[in-house]
C-alpha positions in Angstrom: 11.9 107.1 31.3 12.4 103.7 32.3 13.4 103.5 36.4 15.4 100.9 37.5 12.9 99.5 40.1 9.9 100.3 38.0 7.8 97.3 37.9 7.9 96.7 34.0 11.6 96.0 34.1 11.3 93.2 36.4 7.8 92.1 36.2 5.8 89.5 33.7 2.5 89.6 33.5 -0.6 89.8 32.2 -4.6 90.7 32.1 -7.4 90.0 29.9 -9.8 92.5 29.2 -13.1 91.5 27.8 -15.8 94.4 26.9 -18.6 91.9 28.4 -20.3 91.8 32.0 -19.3 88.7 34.3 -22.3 86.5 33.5 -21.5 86.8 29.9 -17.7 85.4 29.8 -18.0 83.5 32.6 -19.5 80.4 30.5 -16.5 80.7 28.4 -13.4 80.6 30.6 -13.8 77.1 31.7 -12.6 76.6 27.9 -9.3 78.1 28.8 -8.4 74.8 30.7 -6.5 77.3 33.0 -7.7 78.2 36.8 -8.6 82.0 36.3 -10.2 84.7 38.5 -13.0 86.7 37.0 -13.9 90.2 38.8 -16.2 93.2 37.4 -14.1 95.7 35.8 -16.7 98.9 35.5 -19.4 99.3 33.0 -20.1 96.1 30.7 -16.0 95.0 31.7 -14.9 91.9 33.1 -11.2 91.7 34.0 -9.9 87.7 34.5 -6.3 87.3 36.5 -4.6 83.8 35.4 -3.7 81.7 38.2 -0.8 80.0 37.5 2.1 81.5 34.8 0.7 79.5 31.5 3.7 80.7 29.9 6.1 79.0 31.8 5.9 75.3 31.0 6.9 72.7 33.6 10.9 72.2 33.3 12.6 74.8 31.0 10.1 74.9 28.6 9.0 78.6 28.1 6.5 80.5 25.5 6.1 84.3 25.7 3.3 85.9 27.9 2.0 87.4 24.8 1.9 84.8 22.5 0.1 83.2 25.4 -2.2 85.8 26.0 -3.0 86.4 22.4 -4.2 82.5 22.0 -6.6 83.1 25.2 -7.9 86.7 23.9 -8.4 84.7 20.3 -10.4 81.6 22.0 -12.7 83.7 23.8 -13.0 85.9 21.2 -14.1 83.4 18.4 -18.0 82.5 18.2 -18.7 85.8 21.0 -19.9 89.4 20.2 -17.4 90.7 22.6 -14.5 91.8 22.0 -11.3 90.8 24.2 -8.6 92.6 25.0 -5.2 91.2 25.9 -2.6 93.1 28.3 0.8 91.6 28.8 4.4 92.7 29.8 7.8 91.2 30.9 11.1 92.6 31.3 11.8 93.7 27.8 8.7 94.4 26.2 4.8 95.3 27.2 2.2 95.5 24.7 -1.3 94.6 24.4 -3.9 91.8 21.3 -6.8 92.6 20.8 -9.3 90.0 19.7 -12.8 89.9 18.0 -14.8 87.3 16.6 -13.3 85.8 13.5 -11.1 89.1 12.7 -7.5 89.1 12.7 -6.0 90.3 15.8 -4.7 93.6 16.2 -1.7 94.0 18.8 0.7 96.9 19.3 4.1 96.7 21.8 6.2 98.7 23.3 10.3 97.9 24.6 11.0 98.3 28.2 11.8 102.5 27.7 8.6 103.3 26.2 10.3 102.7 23.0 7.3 101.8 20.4 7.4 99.3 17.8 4.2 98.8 16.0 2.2 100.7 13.4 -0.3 103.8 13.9 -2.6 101.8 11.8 -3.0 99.1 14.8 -4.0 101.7 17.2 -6.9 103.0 14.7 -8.2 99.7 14.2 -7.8 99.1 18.3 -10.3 102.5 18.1 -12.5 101.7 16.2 -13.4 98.0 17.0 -13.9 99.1 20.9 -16.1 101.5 19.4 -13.5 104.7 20.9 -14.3 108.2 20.2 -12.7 109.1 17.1 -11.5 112.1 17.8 -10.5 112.7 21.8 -9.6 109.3 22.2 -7.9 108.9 18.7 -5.5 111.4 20.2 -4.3 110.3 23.3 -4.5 106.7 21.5 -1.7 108.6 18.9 0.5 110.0 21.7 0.9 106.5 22.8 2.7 105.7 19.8 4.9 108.8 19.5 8.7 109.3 21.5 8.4 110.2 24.7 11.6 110.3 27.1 9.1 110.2 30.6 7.5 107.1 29.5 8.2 103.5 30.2 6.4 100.3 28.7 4.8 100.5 32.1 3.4 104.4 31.6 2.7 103.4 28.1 0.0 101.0 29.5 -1.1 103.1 31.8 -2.2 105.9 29.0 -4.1 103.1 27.4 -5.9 102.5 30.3 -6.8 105.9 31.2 -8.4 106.0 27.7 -10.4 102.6 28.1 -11.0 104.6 31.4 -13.3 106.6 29.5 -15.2 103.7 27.7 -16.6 102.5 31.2 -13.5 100.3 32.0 -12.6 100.4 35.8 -9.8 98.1 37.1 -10.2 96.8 40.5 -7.6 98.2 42.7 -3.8 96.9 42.7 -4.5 95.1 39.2 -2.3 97.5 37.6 -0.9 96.9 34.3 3.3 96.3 35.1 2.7 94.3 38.4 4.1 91.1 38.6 1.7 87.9 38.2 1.9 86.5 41.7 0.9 90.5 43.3 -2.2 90.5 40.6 -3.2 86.8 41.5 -3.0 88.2 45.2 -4.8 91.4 44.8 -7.6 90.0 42.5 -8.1 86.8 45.7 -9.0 89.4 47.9 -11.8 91.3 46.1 -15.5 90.9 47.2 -16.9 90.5 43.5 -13.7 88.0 42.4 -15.0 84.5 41.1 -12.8 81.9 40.6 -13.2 79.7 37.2 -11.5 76.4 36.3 -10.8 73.8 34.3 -13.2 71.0 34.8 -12.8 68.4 31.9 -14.2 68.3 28.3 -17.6 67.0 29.5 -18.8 70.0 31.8 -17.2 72.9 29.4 -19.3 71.8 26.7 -22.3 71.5 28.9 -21.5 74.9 30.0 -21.3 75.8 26.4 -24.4 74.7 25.3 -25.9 76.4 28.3 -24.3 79.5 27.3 -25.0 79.3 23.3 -28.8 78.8 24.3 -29.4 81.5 26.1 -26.6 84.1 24.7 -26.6 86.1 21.8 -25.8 83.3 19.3 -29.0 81.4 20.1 -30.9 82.1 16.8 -27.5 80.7 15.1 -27.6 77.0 16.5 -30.0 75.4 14.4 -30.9 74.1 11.4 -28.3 74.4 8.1 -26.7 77.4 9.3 -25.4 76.3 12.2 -24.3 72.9 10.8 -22.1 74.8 8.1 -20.7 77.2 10.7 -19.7 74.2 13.0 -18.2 72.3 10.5 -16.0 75.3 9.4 -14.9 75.9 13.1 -14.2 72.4 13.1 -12.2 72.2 9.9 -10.6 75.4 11.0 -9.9 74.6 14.5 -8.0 71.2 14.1 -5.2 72.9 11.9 -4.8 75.8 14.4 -4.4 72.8 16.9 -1.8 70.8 15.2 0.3 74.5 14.1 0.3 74.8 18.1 1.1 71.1 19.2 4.1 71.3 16.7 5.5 75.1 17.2 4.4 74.4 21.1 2.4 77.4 21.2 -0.2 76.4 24.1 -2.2 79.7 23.0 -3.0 78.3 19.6 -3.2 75.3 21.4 -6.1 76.3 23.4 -7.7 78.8 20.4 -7.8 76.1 18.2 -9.0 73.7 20.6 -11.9 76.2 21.5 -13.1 76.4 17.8 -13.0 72.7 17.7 -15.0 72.3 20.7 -17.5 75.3 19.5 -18.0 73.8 15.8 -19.0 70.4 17.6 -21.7 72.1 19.4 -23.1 73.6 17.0 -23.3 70.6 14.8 -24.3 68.1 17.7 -26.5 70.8 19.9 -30.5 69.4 18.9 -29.5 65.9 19.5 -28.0 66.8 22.7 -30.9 69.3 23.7 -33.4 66.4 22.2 -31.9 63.3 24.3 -31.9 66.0 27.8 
């Protein structure tokens, strides 16, 4: 049950998840064009903290911390083999998106009580593409979806934690799902292992791209015809997604499409940039 001074009443919020070890998303976040701190997060997890509040524009101007959050898990997601998991709560609902490749998303939410709104289907799919046993963690994964009186959005997250638990994940301690944003940002500072990533123009993220395409697990995808017709479709994809994002001023989308774009121009330009260096 929901307490009046539980921190998923008051708090917003959020974490990304990715099922990747530091060196491997690293590459990608500058992409974000958000500061972010990156921290190990247990075997083969990297947790990253967003600096700022990317959801609250400058003036007035607001866009939901999961709509947010589900652009970012979408844009690292694309042109990876990891998968990224989105966590994200604010005073009326917590939920989590999960992300993966070129699939649709997969998100389920819960109100403020504990009260759950999505479908059992999303949490099989959540099992199965995080590669969760089928069985044990099927069930704990079902009771999360089920009425419970003792359990806020706040516990809800928890549970799904506790299962992730059990697929190697290992949160830092204080980043606790149902904090506020400014008491994650200031937790995650402090760690010994935290990096800090940020935005540093168009120019050095796709250097860093390149760098990371070349010696990542996409390398035997950026040459020849292949890779020309997969960075054409990321481009033709990619500029729609922008210009849905620019016009329903969704910065998520903004960013995801922005990432494709960026992604499908490497692949099409990478040999005459790797010839000319």
């Amino acid at each position: 049950m929901s307490h009046p001074d539980s921190p998923s009443v008051h708090a917003t919020g959020a974490l990304l998840l990715c099922r990747a070890p530091v060196a491997d998303v690293r590459p990608a976040l500058p992409l974000l064009r958000e500061r972010v701190l990156l921290a190990p997060a247990g075997d083969g997890w990297s947790v990253v903290v967003p600096e700022g509040k990317p959801w609250l524009a400058t003036g007035d101007a607001y866009e939901p911390v999961d709509r947010v959050l589900a652009g970012w898990a979408s844009a690292l997601a694309i042109g990876t083999n990891w998968p990224v998991l989105a966590l994200w709560w604010d005073p009326d609902r917590a939920g989590y998106t999960l992300a993966s490749g070129f699939r649709r998303t997969v998100g389920y939410e819960w109100l403020a009580d504990g009260t759950p709104l999505g479908e059992d289907e999303a949490m099989r799919t959540f099992a199965v593409r995080l590669g969760l046993d089928p069985v044990h963690d099927m069930e704990s994964l079902e009771a999360l979806t089920g009425p419970d009186d003792d359990a806020d959005a706040r516990a809800r997250l928890l549970g799904l934690i506790a299962v992730l638990h059990r697929a190697g994940l290992a949160l830092p301690v204080g980043l606790t799902p149902g904090e506020s944003a400014d008491r994650l940002r200031a937790v995650a500072r402090v760690g010994t292992d935290t990096q800090t990533v940020e935005w540093s123009g168009w120019r050095d993220a796709l250097r860093a791209e390149l760098d990371w395409v070349e010696q990542g697990p996409l390398a035997a995808w950026v040459r020849g015809p292949r890779a020309r017709a997969i960075g054409a479709v990321q481009v033709g994809v990619g500029v729609p997604m922008v210009v849905w994002g620019v016009r329903r001023g969704s910065a998520g989308w903004v960013v995801a499409g922005g990432l494709m774009v960026v992604q499908g121009a490497v692949g099409l330009t990478y040999d005459r940039v790797r010839t000319r260096s």
